[in-house]
C-alpha positions, 0 to 999 in steps of 0.5 A, spaced: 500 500 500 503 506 498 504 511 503 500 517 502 503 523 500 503 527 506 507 521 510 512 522 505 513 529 507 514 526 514 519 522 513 523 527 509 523 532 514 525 528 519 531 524 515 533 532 513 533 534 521 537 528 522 542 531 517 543 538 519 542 536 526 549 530 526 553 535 526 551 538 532 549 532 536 556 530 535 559 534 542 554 531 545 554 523 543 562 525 545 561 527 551 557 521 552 562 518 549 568 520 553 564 517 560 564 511 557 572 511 555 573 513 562 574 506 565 576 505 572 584 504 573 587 499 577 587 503 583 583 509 585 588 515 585 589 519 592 590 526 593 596 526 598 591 530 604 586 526 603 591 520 605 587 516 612 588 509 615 588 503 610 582 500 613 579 499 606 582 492 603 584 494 595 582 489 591 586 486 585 583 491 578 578 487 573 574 490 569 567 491 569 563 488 564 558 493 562 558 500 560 554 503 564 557 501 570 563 504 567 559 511 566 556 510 573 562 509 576 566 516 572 560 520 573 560 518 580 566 521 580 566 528 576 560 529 581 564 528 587 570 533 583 567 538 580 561 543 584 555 543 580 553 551 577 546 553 578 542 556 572 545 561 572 548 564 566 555 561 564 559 568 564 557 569 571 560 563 574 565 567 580 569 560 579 572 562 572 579 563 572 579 563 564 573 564 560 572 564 552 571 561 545 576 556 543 575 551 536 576 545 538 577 538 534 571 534 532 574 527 529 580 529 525 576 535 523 583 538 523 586 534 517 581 536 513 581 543 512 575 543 509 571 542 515 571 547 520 572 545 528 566 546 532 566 553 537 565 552 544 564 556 550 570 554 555 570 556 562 577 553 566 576 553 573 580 551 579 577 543 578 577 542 571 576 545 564 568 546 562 565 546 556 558 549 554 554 550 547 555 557 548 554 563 554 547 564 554 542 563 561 542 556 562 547 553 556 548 545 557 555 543 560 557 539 554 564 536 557 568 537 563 575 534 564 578 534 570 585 537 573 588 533 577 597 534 578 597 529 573 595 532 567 599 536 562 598 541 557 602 542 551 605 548 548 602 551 540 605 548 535 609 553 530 608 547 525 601 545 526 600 553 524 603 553 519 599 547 516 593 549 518 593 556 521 591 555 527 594 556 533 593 549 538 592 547 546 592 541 548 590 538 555 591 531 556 588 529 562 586 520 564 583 518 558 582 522 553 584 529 551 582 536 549 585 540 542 583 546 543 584 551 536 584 559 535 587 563 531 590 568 535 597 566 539 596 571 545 590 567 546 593 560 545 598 562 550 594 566 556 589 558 556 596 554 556 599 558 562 592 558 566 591 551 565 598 549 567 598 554 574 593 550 575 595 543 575 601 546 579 596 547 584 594 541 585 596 537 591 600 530 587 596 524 587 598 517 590 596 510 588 594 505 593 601 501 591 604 508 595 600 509 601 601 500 602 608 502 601 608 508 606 604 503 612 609 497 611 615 502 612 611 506 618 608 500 621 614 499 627 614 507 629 606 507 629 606 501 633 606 502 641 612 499 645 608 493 647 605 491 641 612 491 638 610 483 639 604 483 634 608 487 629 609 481 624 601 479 625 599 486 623 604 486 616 601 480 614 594 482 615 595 487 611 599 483 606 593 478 606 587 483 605 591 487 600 592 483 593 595 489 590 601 487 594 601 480 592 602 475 586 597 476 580 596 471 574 591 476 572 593 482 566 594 490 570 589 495 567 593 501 570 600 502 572 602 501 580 604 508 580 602 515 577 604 517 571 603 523 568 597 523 563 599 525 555 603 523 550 610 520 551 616 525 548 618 521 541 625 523 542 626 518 546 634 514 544 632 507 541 629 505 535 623 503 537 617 508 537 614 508 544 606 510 547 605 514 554 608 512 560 601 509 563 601 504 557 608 502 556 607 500 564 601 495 563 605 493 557 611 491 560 607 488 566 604 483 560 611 482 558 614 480 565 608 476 566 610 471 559 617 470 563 613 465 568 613 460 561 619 463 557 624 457 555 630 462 554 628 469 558 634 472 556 632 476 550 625 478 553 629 480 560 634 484 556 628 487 551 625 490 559 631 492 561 633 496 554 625 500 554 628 502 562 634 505 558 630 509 554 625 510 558 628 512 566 620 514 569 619 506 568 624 503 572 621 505 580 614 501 576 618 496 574 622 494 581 614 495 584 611 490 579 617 485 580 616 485 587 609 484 587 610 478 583 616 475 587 611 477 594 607 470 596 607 466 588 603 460 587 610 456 586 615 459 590 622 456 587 619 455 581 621 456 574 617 462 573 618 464 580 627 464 579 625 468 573 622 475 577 628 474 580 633 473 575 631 480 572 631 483 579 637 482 580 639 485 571 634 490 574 639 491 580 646 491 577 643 496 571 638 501 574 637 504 582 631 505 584 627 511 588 629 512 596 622 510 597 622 504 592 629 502 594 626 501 602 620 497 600 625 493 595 630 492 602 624 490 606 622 485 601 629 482 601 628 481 608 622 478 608 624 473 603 629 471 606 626 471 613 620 466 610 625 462 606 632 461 608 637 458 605 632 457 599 634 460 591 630 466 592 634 467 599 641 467 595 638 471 590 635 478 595 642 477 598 645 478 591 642 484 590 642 487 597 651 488 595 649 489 588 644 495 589 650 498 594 655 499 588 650 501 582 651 508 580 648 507 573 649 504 566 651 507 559 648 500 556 643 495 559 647 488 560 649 484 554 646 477 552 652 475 556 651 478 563 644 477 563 646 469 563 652 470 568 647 474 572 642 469 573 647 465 576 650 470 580 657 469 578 662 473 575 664 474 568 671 473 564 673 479 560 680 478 556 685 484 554 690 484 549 697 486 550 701 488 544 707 483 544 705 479 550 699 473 550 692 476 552 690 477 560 684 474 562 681 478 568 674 476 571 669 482 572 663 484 575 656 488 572 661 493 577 667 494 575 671 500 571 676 500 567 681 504 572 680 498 576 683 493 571 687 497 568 690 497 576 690 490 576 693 489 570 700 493 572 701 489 578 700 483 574 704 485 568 709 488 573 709 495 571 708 498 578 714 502 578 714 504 570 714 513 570 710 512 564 702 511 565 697 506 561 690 504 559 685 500 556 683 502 549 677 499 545 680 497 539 679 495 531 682 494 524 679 503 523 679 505 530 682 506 537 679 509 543 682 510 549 676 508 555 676 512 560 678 510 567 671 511 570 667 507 564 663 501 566 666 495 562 660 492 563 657 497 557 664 497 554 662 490 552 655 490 551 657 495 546 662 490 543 655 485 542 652 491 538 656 493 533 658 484 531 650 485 531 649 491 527 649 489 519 652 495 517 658 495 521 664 493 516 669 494 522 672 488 525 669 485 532 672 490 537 676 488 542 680 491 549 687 492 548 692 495 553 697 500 552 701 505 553 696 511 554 702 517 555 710 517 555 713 520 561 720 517 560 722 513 554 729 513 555 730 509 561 726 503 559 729 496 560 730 493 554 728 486 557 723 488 560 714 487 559 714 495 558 719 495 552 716 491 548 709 495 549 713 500 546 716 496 541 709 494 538 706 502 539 712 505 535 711 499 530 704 501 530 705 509 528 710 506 522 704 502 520 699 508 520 704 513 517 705 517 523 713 517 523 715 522 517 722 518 516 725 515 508 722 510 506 730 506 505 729 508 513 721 504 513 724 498 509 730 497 515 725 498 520 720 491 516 727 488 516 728 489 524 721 487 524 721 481 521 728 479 525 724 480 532 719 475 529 723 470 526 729 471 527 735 469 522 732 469 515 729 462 513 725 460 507 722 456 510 719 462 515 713 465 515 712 472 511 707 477 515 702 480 509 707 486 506 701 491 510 703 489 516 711 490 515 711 497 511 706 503 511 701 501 505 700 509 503 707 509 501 706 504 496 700 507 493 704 514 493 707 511 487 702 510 483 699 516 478 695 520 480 687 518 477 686 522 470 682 529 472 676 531 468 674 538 469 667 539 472 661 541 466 659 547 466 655 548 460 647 546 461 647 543 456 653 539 456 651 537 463 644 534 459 649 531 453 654 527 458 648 524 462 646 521 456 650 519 454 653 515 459 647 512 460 648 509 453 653 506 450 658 511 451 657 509 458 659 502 458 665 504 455 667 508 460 665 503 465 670 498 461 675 504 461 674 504 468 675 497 470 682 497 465 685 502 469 683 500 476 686 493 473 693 497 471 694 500 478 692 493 482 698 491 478 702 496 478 701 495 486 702 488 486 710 489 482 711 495 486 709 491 492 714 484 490 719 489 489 718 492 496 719 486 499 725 483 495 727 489 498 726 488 505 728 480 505 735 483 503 736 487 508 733 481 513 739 478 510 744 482 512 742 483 519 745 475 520 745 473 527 742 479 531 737 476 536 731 479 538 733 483 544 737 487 539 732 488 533 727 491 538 732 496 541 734 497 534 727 499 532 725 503 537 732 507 536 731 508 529 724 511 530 726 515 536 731 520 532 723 523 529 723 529 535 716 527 535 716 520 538 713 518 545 707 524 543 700 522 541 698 525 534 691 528 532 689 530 525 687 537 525 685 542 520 688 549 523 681 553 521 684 560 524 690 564 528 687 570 530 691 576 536 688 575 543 684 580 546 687 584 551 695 583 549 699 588 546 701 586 539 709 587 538 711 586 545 717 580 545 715 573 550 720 572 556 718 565 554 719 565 547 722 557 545 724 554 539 719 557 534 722 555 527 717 557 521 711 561 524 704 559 522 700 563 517 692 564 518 688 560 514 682 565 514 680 566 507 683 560 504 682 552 505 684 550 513 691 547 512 692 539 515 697 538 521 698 534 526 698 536 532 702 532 537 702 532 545 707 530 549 709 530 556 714 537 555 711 540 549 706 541 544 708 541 538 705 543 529 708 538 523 706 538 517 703 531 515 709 527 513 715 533 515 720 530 520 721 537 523 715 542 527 712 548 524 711 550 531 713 548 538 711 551 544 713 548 552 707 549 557 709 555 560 707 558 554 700 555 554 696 561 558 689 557 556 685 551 551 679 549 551 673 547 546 669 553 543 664 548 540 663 540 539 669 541 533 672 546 535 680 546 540 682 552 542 689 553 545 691 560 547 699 562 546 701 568 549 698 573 545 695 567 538 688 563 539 689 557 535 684 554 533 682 547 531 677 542 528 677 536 529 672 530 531 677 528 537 676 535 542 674 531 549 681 527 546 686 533 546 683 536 553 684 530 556 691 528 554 693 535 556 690 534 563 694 528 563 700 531 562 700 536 567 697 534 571 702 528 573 707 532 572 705 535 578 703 543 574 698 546 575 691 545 571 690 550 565 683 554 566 676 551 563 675 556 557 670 559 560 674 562 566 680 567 564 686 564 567 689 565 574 697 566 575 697 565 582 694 557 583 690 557 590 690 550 590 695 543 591 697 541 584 693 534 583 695 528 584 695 522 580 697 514 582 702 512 578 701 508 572 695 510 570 690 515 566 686 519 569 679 519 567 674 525 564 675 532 567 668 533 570 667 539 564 669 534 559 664 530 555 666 523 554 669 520 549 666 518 542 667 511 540 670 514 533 676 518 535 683 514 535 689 517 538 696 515 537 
């Protein structure tokens, strides 16, 4: 039956109401919408002044079923939070702190700048932020989002304004947030400054965890003298009637602690893309949980330690989160129960809690040991009560290899390479610096009484490292299992060397002793790099005294060491002509032509060019290469009965004629020499020392490319490949050096800056420190402070053989640095 024409009308109408009136039906569904998204947290937050006895037993969390209880249960609260206003009008409201019209996001609205965002009335008070239909009598309250000191407000975003022109406020409050838009930024800036002055005024909320925290470490002071007896029944009473202290098998829908609401800083180091606080908790909790059943935990227990790293707000949730689940487990003893232990005692030996985590922490060791003495869990409380007195922080979290030696609560073996002795097995602990091995290692290698001082280094093919005397091995070899990880690293394995870090006195060196056969193995370091300016009749001499300490007399039947590990490979390559230069293209169009056709035939003949030529100088490397070392056997022919002791002082004889030997070399590039402020050009130094050839400034021209060498009496300028200096200067003359910026060496002269860039900044201030400081001189101004004639405090003191560590103004050294 057709529906008569006025029913039609009807329905057309009401259809066309339900269209236009979507739009503004949306703030309200929302706001329905926000309530329901308002679940219930695993434990309801305190005000810290509304904290009373816990009389009140608190349940595990579990989330309710229906959606309407979840409602009930969030408007309950905003009632009990928020003052309900009158009919009055909303202008009128005397609790108003701020008051106007904002935009606010309504469903991505933002990202499609062809709808507009809804306008508000929007009222701050000192509970919460309102929002109404508008400022007229009787307007309907159409959200509320409650302030609490967990709650954050982001500041505008030039980048958003630029996109969309419109200036943003955003309030995060437990669930959901508001964005809220003007187009005027006084504007943005008055909301964003009230809102925050008052979460700043609100008093910090507690979780339950807290307050059940607070009580069990009050409990023997708030007990009377005669009731000290009953002290124990007391605690387990509130063990037994609280849950949220004891093991659950059951999910955690909230974190143990409070967090601060909104979204997490995407800075944050790592490669992984992180959500808030509050989630990476509950999300670590269900990763804690999967432990109990995990056949190999160590990759899961070292993916918990590294989110801790990256996120150090964590780590007090994650020590509660351990502790509730090693408290009264279903299986104590067990697999999954040794596996919370496992990781608390990594979590120990990498992070230290809060002081109020750190008590609670102890008091349950204590009590695990009480309840179970001589068990597992008990060995286990007692390691990490010694561990957590020595943790100061970490730099890594534990390599595979610690958290297997952690779990067995031993030690772990680290090996050292000598130059010229047999690798040093030393046994470490999550705790052990490098000075302290390299302490050991001077007694074991009987270096105690050497003027000279020493050091660990991290050390590759490319690169070497110095590692600085407070540096955690720990991390050092958590480092090493990276890089052997990581694809692109083209480098070898890394590897821990011990060496010579600084030259007090060469000369007096025993020949048959250790520390003369480190010196010989560096010094033929610095002939293979390159860093010993000598002839090469002189470099061929120098193989041939190699391979004589290394085999003796000449055999053919010895072995040959590669000709790379004899003689500097750059003087070979030094041969060969130079590549053939083509002028760069200027013209457009010849551009366009050349790209052309080098991808077509053309192309492909200059490739094979290429490959011939390539295949020409390989050649040539290998005849010069044969002829070098047909050289070098000659001369290892004539040196016929020497024996080793004797080819070693031979060595170290020849390279010490170069004036630089015993000093550490730095490539740097001189950016600029620039007169000092405040000094009269002109007037002669009653310092002066050896100044050869003076220095030019490089401004206005390419920086030139020198060494700089420090040593124990001098630092010295050469030329890359020149024996003698271009410059000299003794300490005396040195008023001030410092770093102007992370690439930048500054080093003051009497009446010059030298200015310096180099990527080894931290490395040269450093070894300079070094230098006076064990010569017992007075330590060199920071930059920032003008220099002092007149020192006011004793010179420091260093121990001897050893280097000391980072200056508290200096940056830690980069892996990439490499002195010699």
């Amino acid at each position: 039956m057709p529906f008569p024409g006025g029913l039609w009308w009807l329905l057309c109408c009401r259809r066309g109401f339900t269209l236009l009136r979507r739009d503004y039906g949306e703030a309200e569904r929302e706001a329905d919408g926000e309530a329901e998204e308002e679940e219930e947290a695993s434990f309801e937050l305190r005000a810290q002044g509304d904290q009373g006895s816990l009389e009140v037993s608190l349940s595990q969390p579990t989330r309710s079923s229906s959606g309407s209880e979840r409602s009930l249960l969030v408007a309950e609260e905003m009632r009990s939070l928020i003052v309900e206003k009158g009919p009055g009008p909303v202008e009128d409201d005397p609790d108003a702190l701020v008051k106007g019209w904002l935009q606010r996001e309504m469903r991505g609205c933002m990202k499609n700048p062809w709808i507009r965002p809804r306008k508000y009335w929007f009222v701050l008070t000192p509970d919460s932020l309102d929002y109404y239909s508008s400022n007229e009598k009787g307007a309907r309250r159409l959200g509320s989002l409650v302030l609490t000191s967990l709650c954050s407000v982001l500041w505008p975003d030039k980048q958003l304004y630029k996109e969309t022109g419109y200036w943003s406020v955003t309030v995060f409050g437990r669930k959901h947030c508001y964005r809220l838009y003007t187009e005027h930024l006084n504007e943005a800036v008055r909301w964003v400054c009230a809102v925050q002055k008052v979460i700043d005024s609100k008093a910090p909320v507690q979780t339950p965890t807290q307050l059940l925290m607070r009580d069990v470490e009050l409990l023997p002071l708030l007990c009377p003298p005669q009731e000290h007896r009953d002290s124990p029944e007391v605690l387990e009473q509130i063990y037994r009637c609280n849950p949220i202290l004891r093991y659950t098998s059951g999910p955690l829908y909230a974190p143990l602690l409070p967090f601060p609401y909104g979204s997490l800083d995407q800075s944050a180091p790592g490669p992984c893309s992180y959500t808030t606080l509050r989630d990476e908790a509950v999300k670590l909790f269900n990763s804690l949980q999967q432990l109990e059943s995990e056949r190999d935990p160590v990759p899961l227990m070292q993916g918990v330690l590294q989110t801790c790293l990256d996120l150090p707000p964590l780590v007090d949730e994650i020590y509660c989160q351990l502790v509730k689940q090693t408290t009264e487990p279903p299986a104590p003893g067990g697999q999954g129960d040794l596996h919370y232990w496992q990781l608390l005692t990594c979590m120990s030996c990498t992070f230290l809690p809060s002081p109020p985590v750190l008590r609670f922490l102890r008091f349950h060791l204590d009590r695990t040991e009480s309840h179970f003495p001589a068990s597992e869990m008990a060995k286990y409380a007692c390691f990490i009560r010694e561990a957590l007195e020595k943790t100061k922080g970490r730099e890594c979290v534990p390599s595979l290899e610690e958290i297997l030696v952690l779990m067995q609560r031993q030690e772990m073996i680290c090996t050292v390479h000598c130059p010229g002795v047999p690798a040093c097995s030393v046994a470490i602990s999550s705790h052990t610096t490098a000075e302290e091995v390299a302490q050991e290692l001077v007694s074991r290698l009987g270096l105690s009484q050497s003027p000279n001082l020493f050091a660990l280094y991290e050390q590759s093919r490319r690169r070497e490292q110095p590692v600085g005397s407070a540096t955690l091995l720990a991390d050092v070899l958590t480092r090493f299992e990276n890089l052997a990880g990581d694809d692109r690293e083209q480098d070898p394995p890394c590897r821990l060397c011990f060496k010579h870090y600084g030259f007090l006195d060469t000369d007096n060196v025993p020949r048959d002793s250790l520390e003369f056969a480190l010196l010989f193995e560096q010094a033929h370091e610095m002939v293979l790099r390159g860093y010993v300016p000598t002839s090469e009749e002189t470099l061929q001499t120098l193989a041939a005294l190699r391979l004589q300490s290394l085999n003796s007399d000449f055999s053919t039947h010895a072995p040959f060491p590669r000709l790379e590990e004899l003689f500097p490979p750059h003087v070979l390559h030094a041969r060969l002509p130079p590549p053939p230069h083509q002028p760069p293209t200027k013209c457009r169009g010849a551009r366009l032509r050349a790209g052309l056709l080098a991808g077509g035939l053309w192309g492909q003949a200059l490739a094979k060019q290429r490959a011939e030529r390539d295949q020409r100088l390989r050649g040539r490397l290998r005849e010069e290469g044969a002829s070098t070392m047909a050289a070098i056997v000659e001369k290892w022919k004539l040196l016929q009965g020497m024996g080793r002791p004797e080819a070693m002082a031979a060595y170290v004889a020849l390279v010490r004629e170069w004036p630089g030997f015993g000093s550490t070399l730095f490539d740097v590039d001189l950016h600029a020499v620039r007169p000092r402020l405040g000094v009269v050009q002109g007037q002669p130094s009653q310092r002066a020392t050896l100044t050869p050839v003076s220095l030019q400034s490089p401004v206005g021209s390419a920086p030139q490319r020198l060494w700089l060498s420090i040593g124990a009496k001098a630092v010295s300028l050469y030329k890359p490949g020149e024996p003698e200096p271009l410059d000299s200067f003794c300490y005396g003359r040195i008023s001030s050096f410092g770093a102007s910026d992370s690439s930048t060496f500054r080093l003051s002269v009497e009446d010059r800056d030298l200015l310096f860039e180099t990527s080894q900044v931290d490395e040269i201030a450093q070894l300079l420190n070094t230098y006076l400081a064990s010569a017992g001189a007075q330590r060199l101004p920071r930059p920032q402070e003008p220099p002092t004639s007149h020192p006011t405090s004793e010179p420091t003191v260093l121990p001897q053989g050893l280097c000391p560590g980072a200056r508290p103004w200096q940056h830690r050294p980069s892996v990439g640095s490499s002195p010699r």
